[in-house]
C-alpha positions as CSV (number, residue, x, y, z in Angstrom):
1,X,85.6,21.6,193.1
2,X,85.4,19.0,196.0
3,X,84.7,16.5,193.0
4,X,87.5,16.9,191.0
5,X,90.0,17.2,194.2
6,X,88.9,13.7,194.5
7,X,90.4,13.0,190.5
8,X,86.7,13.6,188.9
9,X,88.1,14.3,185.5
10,X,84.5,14.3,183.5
11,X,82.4,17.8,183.2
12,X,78.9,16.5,182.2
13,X,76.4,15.5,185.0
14,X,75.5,12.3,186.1
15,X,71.6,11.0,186.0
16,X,69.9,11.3,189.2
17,X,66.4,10.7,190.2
18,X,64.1,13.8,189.4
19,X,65.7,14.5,186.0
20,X,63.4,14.7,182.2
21,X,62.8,11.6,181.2
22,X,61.4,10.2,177.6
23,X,58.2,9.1,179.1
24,X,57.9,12.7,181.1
25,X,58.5,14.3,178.0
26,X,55.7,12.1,176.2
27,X,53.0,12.5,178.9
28,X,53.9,16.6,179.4
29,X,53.0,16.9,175.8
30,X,49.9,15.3,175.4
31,X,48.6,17.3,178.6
32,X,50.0,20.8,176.6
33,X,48.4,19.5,173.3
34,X,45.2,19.0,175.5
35,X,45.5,22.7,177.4
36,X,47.6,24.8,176.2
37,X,46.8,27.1,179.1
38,X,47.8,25.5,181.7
39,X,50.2,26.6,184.5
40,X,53.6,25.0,185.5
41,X,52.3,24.1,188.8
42,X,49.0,22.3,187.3
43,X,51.2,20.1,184.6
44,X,53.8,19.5,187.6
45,X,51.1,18.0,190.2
46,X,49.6,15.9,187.3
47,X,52.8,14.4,186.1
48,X,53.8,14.3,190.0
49,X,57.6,15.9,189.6
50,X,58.8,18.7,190.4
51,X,58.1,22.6,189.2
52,X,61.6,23.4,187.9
53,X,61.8,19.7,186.1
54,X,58.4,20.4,184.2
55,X,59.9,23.9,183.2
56,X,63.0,22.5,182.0
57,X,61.3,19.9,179.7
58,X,58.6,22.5,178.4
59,X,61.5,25.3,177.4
60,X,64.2,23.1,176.7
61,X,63.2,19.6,175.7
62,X,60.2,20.5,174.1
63,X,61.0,24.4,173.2
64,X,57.9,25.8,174.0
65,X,57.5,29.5,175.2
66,X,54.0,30.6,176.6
67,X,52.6,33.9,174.1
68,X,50.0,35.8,174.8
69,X,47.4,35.9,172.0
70,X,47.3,38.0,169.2
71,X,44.7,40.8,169.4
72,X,43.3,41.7,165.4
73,X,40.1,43.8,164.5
74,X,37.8,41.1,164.2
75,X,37.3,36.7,163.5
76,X,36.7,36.7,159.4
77,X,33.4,34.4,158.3
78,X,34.5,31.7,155.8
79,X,32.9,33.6,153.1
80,X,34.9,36.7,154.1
81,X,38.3,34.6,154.0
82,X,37.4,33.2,150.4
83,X,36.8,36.8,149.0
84,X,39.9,37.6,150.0
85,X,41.6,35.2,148.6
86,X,39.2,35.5,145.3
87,X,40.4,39.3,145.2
88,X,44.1,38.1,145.5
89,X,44.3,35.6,142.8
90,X,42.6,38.2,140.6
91,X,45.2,40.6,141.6
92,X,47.7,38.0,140.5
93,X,46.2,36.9,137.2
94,X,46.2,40.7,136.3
95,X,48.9,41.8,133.7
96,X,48.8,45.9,134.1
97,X,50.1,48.2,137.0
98,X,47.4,47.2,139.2
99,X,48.9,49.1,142.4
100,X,49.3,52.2,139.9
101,X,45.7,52.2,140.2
102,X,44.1,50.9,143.7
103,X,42.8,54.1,145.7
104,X,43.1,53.1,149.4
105,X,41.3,55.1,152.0
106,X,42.0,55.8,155.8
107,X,40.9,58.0,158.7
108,X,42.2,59.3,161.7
109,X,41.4,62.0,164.5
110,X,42.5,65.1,164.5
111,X,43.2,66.8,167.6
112,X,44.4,70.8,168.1
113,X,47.4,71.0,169.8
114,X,49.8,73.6,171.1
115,X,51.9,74.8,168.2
116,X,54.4,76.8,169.7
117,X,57.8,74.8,170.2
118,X,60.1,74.8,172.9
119,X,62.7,77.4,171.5
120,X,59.9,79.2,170.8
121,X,59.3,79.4,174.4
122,X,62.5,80.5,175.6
123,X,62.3,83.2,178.0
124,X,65.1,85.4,179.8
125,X,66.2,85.3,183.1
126,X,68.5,86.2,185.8
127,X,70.7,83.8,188.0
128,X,68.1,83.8,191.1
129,X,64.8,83.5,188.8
130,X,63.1,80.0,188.3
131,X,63.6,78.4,184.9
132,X,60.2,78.5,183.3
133,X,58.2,75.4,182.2
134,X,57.0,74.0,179.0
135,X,54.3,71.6,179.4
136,X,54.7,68.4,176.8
137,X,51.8,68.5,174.0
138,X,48.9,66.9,175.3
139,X,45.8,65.9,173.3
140,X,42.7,68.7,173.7
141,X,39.1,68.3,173.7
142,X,38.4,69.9,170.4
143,X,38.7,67.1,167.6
144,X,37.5,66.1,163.9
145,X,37.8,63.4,162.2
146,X,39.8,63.4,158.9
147,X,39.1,61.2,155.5
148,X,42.1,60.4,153.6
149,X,42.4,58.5,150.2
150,X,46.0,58.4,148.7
151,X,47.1,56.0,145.6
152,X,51.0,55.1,145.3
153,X,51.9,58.6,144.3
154,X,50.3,60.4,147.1
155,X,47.0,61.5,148.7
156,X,44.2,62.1,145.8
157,X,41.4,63.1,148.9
158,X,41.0,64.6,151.5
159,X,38.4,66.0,153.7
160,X,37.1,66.4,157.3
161,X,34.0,65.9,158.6
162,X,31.3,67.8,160.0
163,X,30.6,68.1,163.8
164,X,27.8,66.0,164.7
165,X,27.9,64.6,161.5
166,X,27.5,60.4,161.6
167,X,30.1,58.2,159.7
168,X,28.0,55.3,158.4
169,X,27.3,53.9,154.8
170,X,25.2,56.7,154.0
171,X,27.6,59.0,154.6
172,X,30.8,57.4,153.4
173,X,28.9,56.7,149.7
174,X,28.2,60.3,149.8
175,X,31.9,60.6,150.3
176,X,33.1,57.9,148.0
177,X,30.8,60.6,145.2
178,X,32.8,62.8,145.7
179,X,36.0,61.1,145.2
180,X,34.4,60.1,141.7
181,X,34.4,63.7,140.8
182,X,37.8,65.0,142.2
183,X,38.9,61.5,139.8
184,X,37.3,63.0,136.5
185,X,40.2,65.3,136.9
186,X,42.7,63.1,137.4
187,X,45.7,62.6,134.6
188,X,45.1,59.3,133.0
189,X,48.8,58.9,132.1
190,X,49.0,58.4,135.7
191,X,45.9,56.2,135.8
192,X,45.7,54.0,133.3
193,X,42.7,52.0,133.9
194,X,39.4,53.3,133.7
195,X,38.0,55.6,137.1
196,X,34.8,52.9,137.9
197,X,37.3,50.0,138.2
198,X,39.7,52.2,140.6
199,X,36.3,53.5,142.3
200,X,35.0,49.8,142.8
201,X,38.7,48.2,144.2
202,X,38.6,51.2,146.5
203,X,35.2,50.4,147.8
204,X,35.8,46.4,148.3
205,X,38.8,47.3,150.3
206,X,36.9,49.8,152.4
207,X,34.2,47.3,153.2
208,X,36.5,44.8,154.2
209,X,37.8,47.9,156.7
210,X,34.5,48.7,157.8
C-alpha cells in the first residue's frame, strides 16, 4: 500500500535479483533429466540460488510435481510383453463374441467372521445401566482359500480348497479338470465357441496371473 500512496499505479512485480531466469530454467532441467530424485535443497546448492526460487521454477516454470512410484505385481520380460500384445491383436482380428466366451478365474481368502449385526445385538436397559458394546468385525484365525471362475454372465466355478492343501501347478491343473467337466454341462447358446478354446484362453490368462 505504501507503493501506490506514492502514485504506483502498475500491479505486476518488478525483476529483482534472485528471480527464475531462462538459463536457471535450462540448467535445472538438465540436472532433473539427469536425477530425477533429487531434493530441492541438492538442485538449489548446485545451481547456487535459493530453495524457494528452485521450487518455483520446478512447479511453476517447468510444471513438475514429485510422484512416488507405481507399485504393480511384477517387471514383464520382453517375451512376456510381446505375448500380450500377440493375444491382443488376436482378440482384435476375431469376428465372434469373444468376451461371451473367455472364462476368467480369481481367488481370495475367506475368513469367518461374526455374523450377528448390530440390531441384532440390541439389548434392554434401564437409565442407570451401561450401554452395551459391539465390537466391529474383525478378521479370525480360521481361513480358506476360495477358487472362483465366472464368464460375463456370472460365476461358472467355484470351490474351496483343502486345509493343508498346496496351490501350485499341480494342483490348479487338477482344478482347471474340473472346470472342463462342470463346462460339458454348460448351454452352448450361451457359449458359442467350442469348450477347449474357452478352456485354453482361460489358462493363458491364468499363467500370466500366476
Amino acid at each position: 500500500m505504501k507503493h501506490f500512496s506514492g502514485g504506483r499505479e502498475s500491479v505486476t512485480d518488478e525483476e529483482r535479483s534472485g528471480w527464475p531466469t531462462t538459463r536457471n530454467n535450462i540448467k535445472i532441467h538438465q540436472i532433473v533429466r539427469e536425477n530425477r530424485r533429487l531434493t530441492v535443497r541438492s538442485i538449489a546448492e548446485q545451481v547456487n540460488i535459493d530453495r524457494e526460487t528452485v521450487r518455483k521454477i520446478l512447479t511453476e516454470d517447468l510444471d513438475m510435481r514429485k510422484v512416488c512410484a507405481k507399485m504393480v505385481p511384477k517387471e514383464l520380460t520382453e517375451n512376456q510383453k510381446q505375448r500380450r500384445v500377440t493375444i491382443c491383436q488376436d482378440l482384435l482380428e476375431r469376428q465372434d463374441d469373444i468376451f461371451g466366451c473367455i472364462i476368467m478365474g480369481d481367488e481370495t481368502w475367506v475368513y469367518q467372521y461374526n455374523s450377528e449385526t448390530k440390531r441384532q445385538s440390541a439389548k434392554r436397559k434401564t437409565a442407570n445401566s451401561p450401554r452395551p458394546k459391539k465390537f466391529r468385525w474383525s478378521k479370525s484365525r480360521v481361513k480358506t482359500k476360495l477358487l472362483t471362475f465366472f464368464d460375463i454372465r456370472g460365476i461358472v466355478h467355484y470351490e474351496f480348497v483343502p486345509n493343508g492343501q498346496t496351490v501350485n501347478q499341480v494342483y490348479y491343473l487338477e482344478v482347471l479338470e474340473r472346470l472342463r467337466e462342470k463346462l460339458d454341462g454348460y448351454n452352448p447358446n450361451v457359449l458359442p465357441t467350442t469348450h477347449e478354446s474357452c478352456i485354453t484362453t482361460m489358462h493363458l490368462l491364468t499363467q500370466h496371473c500366476l
